[in-house]
N, C-alpha and C positions, 0 to 999 in steps of 0.2 A: 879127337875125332879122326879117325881113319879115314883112307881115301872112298873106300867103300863105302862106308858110312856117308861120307860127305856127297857122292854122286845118288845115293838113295835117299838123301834130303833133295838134292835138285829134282831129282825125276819126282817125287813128290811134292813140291812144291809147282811145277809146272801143270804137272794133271792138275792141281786146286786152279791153278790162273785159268788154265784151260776152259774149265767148267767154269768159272766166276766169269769168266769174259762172253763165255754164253747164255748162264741166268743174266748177269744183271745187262748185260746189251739189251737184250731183249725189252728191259724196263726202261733203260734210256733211250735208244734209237730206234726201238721196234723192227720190223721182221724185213721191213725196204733195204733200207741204206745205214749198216752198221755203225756208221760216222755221224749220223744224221745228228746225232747233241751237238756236236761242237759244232758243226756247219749253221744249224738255226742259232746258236747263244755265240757265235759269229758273227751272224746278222745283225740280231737283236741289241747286240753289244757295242757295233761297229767296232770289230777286232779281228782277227783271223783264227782260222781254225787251231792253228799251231799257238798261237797265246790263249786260246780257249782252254788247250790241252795244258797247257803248263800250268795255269793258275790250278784246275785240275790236280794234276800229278804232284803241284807244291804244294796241297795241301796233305796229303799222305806223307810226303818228306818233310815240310814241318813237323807233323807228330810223331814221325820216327824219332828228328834230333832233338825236339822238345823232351820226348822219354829217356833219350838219353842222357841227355844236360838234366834232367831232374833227378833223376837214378840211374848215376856213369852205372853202379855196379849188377844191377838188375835193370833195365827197361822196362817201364810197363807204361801202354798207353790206357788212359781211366777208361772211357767210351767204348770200344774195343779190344780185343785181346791185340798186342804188338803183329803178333802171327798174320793177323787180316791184313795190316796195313801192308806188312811185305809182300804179302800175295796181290794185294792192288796195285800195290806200284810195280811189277812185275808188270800187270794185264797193262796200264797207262804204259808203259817202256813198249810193249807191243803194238798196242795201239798208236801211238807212236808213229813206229816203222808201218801200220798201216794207212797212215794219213801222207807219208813221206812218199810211196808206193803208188798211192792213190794219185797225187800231183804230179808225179813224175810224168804221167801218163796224159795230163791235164793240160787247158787251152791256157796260156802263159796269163790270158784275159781277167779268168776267172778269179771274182774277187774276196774268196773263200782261200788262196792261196795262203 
């Protein structure tokens, strides 16, 4: 793959996170507070947002290395095509830096930290 090649995969892969971090937010946290999943199943869990997020984001990096440890030579996740999952754990990496963001800014009190 060429350099070119490989910067017109990133730029395409970013607009898909883009767009998926906007459908599916919408389904998770609806239209208030982008964050609002992890802050309630935070609560509900008695956990933090940031291990909300992780359990989250481990479970699309599990099926990444599980596809790959089943078929070093090809990847394939069964339930979804591989493609989706890289694009979700792309949008969790961002969400992420937006839950980091969010705190920084935050009452040190706050037990969603």
């Amino acid at each position: 793959m060429t350099i070119e090649e490989r910067q017109k995969t990133i730029k395409s892969l970013m607009e898909e996170a883009l767009n998926m971090a906007k459908s599916k937010g919408q389904d998770y946290s609806g239209n208030e507070d982008s964050l609002a999943n992890f802050k309630s199943n935070a609560d509900t869990l008695g956990m933090t947002k940031f291990q909300v997020w992780a359990v989250y984001f481990n479970k699309h990096v599990n099926a990444i290395n599980n596809s790959i440890k089943t078929n070093p030579r090809s990847p394939t996740v069964y339930s979804e095509p591989i493609h989706g999952r890289i694009v979700d754990a792309i949008v969790y990496l961002t969400l992420l830096d937006c839950l980091l963001r969010e705190s920084s800014n935050k009452d040190p009190e706050d037990n969603n930290l």
